[in-house]
C-alpha distance (Angstrom), angle and dihedral (degrees) to the residues before:
residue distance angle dihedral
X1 . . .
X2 3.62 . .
X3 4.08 116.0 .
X4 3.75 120.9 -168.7
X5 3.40 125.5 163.1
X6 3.92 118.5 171.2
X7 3.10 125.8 166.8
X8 4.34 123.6 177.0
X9 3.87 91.9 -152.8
X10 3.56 94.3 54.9
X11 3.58 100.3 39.0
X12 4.13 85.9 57.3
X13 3.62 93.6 37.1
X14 4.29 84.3 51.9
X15 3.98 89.8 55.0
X16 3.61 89.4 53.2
X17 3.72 118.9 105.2
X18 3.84 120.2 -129.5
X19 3.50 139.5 163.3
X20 3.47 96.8 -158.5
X21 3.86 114.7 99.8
X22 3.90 132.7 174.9
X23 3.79 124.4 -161.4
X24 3.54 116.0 -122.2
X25 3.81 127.0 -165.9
X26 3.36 132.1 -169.7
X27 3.62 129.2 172.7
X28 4.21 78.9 -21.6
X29 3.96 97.2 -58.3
X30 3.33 103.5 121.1
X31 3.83 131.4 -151.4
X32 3.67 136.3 -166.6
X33 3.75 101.4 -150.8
X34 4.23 121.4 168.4
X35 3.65 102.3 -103.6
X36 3.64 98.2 -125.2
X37 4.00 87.7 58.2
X38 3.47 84.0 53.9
X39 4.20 99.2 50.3
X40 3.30 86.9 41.7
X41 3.72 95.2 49.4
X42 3.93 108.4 31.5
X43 3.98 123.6 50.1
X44 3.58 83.8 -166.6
X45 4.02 90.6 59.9
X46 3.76 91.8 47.9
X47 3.76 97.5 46.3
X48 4.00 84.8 57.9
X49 4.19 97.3 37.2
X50 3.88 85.0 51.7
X51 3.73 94.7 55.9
X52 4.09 89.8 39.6
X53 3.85 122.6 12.3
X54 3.59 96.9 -176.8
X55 4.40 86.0 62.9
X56 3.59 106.8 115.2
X57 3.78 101.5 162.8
X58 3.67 123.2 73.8
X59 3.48 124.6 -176.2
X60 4.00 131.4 -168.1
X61 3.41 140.5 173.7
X62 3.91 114.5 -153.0
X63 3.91 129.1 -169.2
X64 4.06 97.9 -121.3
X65 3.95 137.8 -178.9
X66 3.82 93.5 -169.4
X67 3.67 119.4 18.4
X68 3.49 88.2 -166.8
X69 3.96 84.9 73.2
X70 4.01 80.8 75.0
X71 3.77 85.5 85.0
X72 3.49 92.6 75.2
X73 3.76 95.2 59.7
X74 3.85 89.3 58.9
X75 4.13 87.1 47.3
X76 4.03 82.4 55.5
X77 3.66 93.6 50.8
X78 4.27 98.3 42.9
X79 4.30 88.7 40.3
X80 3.50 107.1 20.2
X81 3.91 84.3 -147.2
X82 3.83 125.1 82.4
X83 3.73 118.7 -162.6
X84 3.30 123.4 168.5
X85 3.74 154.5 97.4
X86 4.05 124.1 -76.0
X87 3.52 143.7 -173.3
X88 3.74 125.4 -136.3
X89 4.28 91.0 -93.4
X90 3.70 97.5 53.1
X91 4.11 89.9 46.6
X92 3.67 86.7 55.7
X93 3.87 98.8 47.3
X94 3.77 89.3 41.8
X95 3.69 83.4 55.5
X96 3.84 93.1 41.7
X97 4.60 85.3 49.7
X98 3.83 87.7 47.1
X99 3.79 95.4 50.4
X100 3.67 95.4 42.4
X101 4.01 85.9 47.9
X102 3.37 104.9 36.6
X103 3.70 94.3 -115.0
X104 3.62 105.9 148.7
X105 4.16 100.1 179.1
X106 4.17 82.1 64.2
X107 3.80 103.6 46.3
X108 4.13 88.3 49.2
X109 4.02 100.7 80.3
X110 3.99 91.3 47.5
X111 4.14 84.6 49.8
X112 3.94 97.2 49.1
X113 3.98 88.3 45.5
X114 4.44 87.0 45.0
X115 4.39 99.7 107.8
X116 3.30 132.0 147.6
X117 3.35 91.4 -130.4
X118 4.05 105.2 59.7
X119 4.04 76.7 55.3
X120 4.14 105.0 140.6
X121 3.87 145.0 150.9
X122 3.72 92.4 -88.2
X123 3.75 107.1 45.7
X124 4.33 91.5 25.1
X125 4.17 82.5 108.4
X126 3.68 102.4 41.8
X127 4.05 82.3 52.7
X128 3.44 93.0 51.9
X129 3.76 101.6 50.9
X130 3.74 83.6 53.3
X131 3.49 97.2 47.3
X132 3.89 101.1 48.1
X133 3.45 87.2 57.7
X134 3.84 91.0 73.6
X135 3.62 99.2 24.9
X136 4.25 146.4 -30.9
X137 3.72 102.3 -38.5
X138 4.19 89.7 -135.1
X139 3.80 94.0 154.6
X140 3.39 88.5 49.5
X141 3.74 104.0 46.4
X142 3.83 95.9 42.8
X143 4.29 90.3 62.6
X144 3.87 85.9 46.0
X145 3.91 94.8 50.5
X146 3.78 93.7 41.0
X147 4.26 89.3 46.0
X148 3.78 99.3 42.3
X149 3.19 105.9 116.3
X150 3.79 86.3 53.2
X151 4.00 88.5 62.3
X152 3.67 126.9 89.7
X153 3.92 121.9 -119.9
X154 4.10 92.6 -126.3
X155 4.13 84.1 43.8
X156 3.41 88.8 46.0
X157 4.24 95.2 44.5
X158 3.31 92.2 55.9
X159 3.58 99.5 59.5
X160 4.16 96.7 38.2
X161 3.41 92.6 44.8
X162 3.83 92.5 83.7
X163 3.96 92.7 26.5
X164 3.71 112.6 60.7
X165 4.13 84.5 150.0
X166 3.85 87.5 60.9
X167 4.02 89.8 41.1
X168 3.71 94.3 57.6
X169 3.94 94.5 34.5
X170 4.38 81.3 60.7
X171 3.86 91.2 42.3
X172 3.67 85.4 59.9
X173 3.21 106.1 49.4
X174 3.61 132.5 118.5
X175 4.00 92.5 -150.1
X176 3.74 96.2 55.1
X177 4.03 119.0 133.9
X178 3.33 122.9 -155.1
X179 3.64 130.5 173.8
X180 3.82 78.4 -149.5
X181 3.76 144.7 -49.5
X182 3.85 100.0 -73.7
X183 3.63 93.5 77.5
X184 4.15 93.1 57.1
X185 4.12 87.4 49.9
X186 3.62 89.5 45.5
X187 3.26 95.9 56.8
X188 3.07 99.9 42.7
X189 3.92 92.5 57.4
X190 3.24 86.7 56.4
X191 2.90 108.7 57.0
X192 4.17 96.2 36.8
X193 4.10 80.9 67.0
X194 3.43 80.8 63.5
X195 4.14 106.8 43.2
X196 3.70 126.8 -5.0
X197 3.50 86.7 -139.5
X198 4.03 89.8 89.9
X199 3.43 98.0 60.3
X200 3.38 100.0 94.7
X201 3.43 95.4 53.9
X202 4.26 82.4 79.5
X203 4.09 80.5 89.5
X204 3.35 84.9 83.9
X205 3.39 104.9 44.9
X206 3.79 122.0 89.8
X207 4.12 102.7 -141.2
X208 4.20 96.8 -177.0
X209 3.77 80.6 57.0
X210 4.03 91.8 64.6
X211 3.48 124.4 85.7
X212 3.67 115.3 -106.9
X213 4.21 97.3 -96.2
X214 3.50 92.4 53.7
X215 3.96 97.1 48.5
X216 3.89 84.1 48.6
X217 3.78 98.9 54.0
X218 4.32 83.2 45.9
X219 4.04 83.5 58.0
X220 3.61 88.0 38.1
X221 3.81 89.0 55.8
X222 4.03 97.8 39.3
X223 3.84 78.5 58.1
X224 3.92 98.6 64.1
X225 3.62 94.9 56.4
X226 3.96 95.7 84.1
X227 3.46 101.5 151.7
X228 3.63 115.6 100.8
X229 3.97 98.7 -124.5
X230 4.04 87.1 46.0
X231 3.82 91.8 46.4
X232 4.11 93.1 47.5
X233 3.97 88.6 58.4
X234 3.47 100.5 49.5
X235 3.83 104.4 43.4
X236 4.07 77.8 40.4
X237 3.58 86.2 67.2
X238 3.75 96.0 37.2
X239 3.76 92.4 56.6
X240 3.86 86.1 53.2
X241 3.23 97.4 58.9
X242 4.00 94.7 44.9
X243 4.28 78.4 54.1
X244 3.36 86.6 53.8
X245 3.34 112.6 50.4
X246 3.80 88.0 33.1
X247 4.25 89.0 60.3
X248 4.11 86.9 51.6
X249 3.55 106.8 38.8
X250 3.53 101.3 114.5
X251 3.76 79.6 59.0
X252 4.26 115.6 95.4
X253 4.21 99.8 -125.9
X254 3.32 115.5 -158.2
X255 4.29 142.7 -171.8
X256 3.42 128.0 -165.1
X257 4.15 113.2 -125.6
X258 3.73 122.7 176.4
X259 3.96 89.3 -152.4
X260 3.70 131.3 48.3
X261 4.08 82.1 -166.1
X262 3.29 101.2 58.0
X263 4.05 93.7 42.7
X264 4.04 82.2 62.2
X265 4.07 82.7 -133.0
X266 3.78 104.5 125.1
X267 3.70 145.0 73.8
X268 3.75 127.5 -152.4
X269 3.89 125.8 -145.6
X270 4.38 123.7 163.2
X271 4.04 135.3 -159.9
X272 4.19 74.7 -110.9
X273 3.37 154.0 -35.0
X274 3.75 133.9 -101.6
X275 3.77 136.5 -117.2
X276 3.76 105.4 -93.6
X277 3.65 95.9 -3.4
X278 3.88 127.6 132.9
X279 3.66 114.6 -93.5
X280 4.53 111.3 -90.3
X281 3.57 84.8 -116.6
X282 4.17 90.9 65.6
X283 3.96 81.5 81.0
X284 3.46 92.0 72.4
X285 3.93 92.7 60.3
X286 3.97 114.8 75.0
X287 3.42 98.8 -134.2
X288 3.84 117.0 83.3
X289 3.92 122.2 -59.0
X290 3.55 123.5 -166.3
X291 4.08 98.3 -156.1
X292 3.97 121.8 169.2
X293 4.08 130.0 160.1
X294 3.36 120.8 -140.7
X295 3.72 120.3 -94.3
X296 3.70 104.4 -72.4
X297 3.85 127.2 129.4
X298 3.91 107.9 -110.6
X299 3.00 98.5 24.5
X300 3.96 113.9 -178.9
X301 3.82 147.5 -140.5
X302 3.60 129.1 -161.2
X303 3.66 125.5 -161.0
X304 4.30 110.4 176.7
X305 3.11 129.3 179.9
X306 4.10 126.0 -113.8
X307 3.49 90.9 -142.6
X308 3.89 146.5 -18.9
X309 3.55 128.2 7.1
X310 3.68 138.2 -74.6
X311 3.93 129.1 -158.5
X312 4.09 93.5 -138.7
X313 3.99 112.5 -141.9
X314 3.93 89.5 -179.4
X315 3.87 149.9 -11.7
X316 3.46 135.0 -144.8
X317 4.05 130.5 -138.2
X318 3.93 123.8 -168.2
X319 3.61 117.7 -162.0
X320 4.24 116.6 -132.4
X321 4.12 110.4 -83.2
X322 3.57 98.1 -141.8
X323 4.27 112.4 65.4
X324 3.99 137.8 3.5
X325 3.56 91.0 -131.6
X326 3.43 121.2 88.6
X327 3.99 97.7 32.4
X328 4.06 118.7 167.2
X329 4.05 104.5 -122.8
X330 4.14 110.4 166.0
X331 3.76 116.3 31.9
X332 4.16 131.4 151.5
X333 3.61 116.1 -140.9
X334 3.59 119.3 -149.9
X335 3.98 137.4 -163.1
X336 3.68 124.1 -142.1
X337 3.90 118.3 -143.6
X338 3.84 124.9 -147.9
X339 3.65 90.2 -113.1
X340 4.21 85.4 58.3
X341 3.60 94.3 -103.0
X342 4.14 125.0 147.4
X343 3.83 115.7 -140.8
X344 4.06 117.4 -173.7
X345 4.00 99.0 -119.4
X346 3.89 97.1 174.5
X347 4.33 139.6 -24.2
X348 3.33 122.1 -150.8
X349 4.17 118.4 -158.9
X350 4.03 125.1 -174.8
X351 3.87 91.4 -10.2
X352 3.31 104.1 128.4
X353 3.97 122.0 -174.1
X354 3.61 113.6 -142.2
X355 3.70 125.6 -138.1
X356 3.84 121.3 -63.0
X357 3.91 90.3 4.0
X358 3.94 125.2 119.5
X359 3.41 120.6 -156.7
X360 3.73 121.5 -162.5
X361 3.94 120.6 -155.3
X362 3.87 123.7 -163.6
X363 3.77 122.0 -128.7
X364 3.78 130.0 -147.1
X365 3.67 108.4 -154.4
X366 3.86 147.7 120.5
X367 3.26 94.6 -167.8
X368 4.34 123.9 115.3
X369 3.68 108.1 -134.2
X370 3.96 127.9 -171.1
X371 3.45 92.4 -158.4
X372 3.87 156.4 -8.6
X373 3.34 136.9 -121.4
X374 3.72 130.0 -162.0
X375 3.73 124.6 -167.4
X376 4.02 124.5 -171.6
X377 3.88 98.8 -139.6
X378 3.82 105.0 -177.8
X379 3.91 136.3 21.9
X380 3.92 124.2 -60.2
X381 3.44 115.1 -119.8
X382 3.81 99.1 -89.7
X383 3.94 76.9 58.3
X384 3.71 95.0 -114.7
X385 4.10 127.0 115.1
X386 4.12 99.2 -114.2
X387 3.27 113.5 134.9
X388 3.91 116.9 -146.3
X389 3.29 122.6 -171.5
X390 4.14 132.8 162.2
X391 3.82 96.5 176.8
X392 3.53 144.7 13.8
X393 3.59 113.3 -176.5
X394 3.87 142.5 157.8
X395 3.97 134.7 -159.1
X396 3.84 116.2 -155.5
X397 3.48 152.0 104.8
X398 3.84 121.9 -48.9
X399 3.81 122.8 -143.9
X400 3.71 122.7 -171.8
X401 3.80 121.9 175.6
């Protein structure tokens, strides 16, 4: 992107010889700038001199990407000209200097790039800073709810941390994706180091949904907060969520994950196991598995759930690593009810899923299953009966009564 900002004032007023200098700071890189470069330049600057003209120290703290882009303030103040080519970072951090500033000729190429329509997973938070300063960033807030699994807890810190409003407008959403419920209570421990504020945010969090290291470093956590005032506000909140759940617990809760695996909430069982092949219950780990049965026709899977329910919306199959021969190609799948029924979900014939791939089929459903079942019903396609399998996953929605 091209940036060029020229402007004949400031190119005389930077030829002009002063002894007057101010100290600015911002995010502790300091300048010595002539104070009428920086009246002239900064609204921020003047708003303070005209309150105190003896103030020669100015200090700022600026949200930044690169803090190398701070270089290109100091070109401003020697030049008064900036002419040059940018990438998409440095036109937001310019933006982000020249709003914290007051420098209107640097926020302008960020502003006349700012649509809806360049909207993506790696500028969705820089958009919606901008945007909630004019009005609710829904555009905005809708990609992050639907993508946040996707996000990074320090990514995802660094925006919250100065929007809890946002924060508890995600937590409750309908839309949100998880993977599963650690990520919400990791978060959220994060960012409670940080600001007390947060804690009670934990009333939406679903802690016998974690796995057992993340409830421990909660605990862990709860446990730091030894003063008395501390210690009153978080077992405050903690008692409010017991209340709460306790008020709707004849009412099925539910979270969205998009992996049984990485919930920790199933179990794996087969018709049989394989000569040299991993143990079934290597599915349940999310690194690789290499699974196989031996070489019997019908040979079966069995995914079951720890505990509760989940209405399925799709499953995933990975085929083995290792060869192309031997590759599963027609298979049923199968749900089990709580009242031990078996309901045909999906069958597969002469699809065959080559080695390394994963293939991912949608479910239509509205029914709560408390397991799956899947059953190879014909030959693989080195004709034989082995069942390979590297994962055997579902995405859905979790009930727990």
């Amino acid at each position: 992107m091209k940036l060029s900002v020229i402007s004949p004032i400031l190119y005389r007023l930077a030829t002009y010889i002063n002894d007057d200098y101010c100290i600015l700071n911002i995010n502790s890189a300091v300048f010595e700038v002539p104070m009428h470069l920086a009246i002239s330049l900064c609204k921020k600057i003047q708003q303070i001199y005209l309150t105190d003209h003896s103030c020669r120290k100015f200090s700022f703290i600026c949200e930044l990407i690169n803090q190398s882009s701070l270089d290109l303030l100091s070109v401003l103040f020697k030049n008064g000209t900036l002419n040059l080519e940018i990438d998409d970072d440095t036109c937001y951090d310019l933006y982000s200097i020249g709003d914290t500033l007051g420098i209107d000729e640097l926020t302008i190429p960020y502003l006349d790039n700012f649509s809806g329509d360049k909207l993506n997973l790696k500028n969705v938070f820089q958009f919606c800073e901008l945007h909630k300063k004019v009005s609710f960033p829904q555009k905005e807030m809708n990609l992050i709810i639907e993508n946040f699994s996707k996000f990074e807890i320090p990514t995802l810190a660094r925006f919250y941390e100065k929007n809890i409003d946002l924060l508890e407008y995600s937590l409750k959403s309908e839309a949100l994706k998880l993977n599963d419920e650690d990520q919400i209570a990791n978060l959220l421990i994060c960012l409670s180091k940080r600001s007390l504020e947060f804690l009670r945010l934990f009333n939406y969090v679903y802690l016998d949904f974690c796995s057992n290291e993340t409830f421990s470093n909660y605990v862990n956590f709860i446990e730091t907060l030894i003063d008395e005032p501390r210690l009153k506000t978080a077992f405050s909140c903690i008692t409010k969520a017991i209340d709460k759940k306790l008020e709707t617990s004849l009412v099925p809760k539910s979270i969205y994950v998009n992996s049984l695996v990485y919930s920790h909430n199933v179990k794996y069982s087969s018709s049989s196991t394989g000569s040299l092949s991993d143990p079934v219950e290597s599915l349940a780990d999310s690194k690789n598995s290499n699974f196989f049965t031996a070489n019997i026709p019908n040979s079966w899977i069995t995914a079951d759930l720890k505990e509760g329910s989940i209405i399925p919306t799709s499953y995933r199959i990975k085929s083995r690593d290792q060869s192309k021969l031997n590759v599963m190609q027609s298979w049923k799948l199968e749900g089990k009810t709580a009242d031990g029924k078996l309901i045909t979900l999906d069958e597969q014939k002469n699809n065959p899923i080559n080695a390394k791939e994963t293939k991912e089929f949608k479910l239509e459903t509205k029914e709560k299953f408390i397991g799956f079942v899947i059953t190879q019903i014909d030959a693989n396609t080195s004709g034989k009966n082995f069942m390979f399998i590297n994962e055997f996953d579902f995405s859905g929605e979790i009930y727990k009564l």
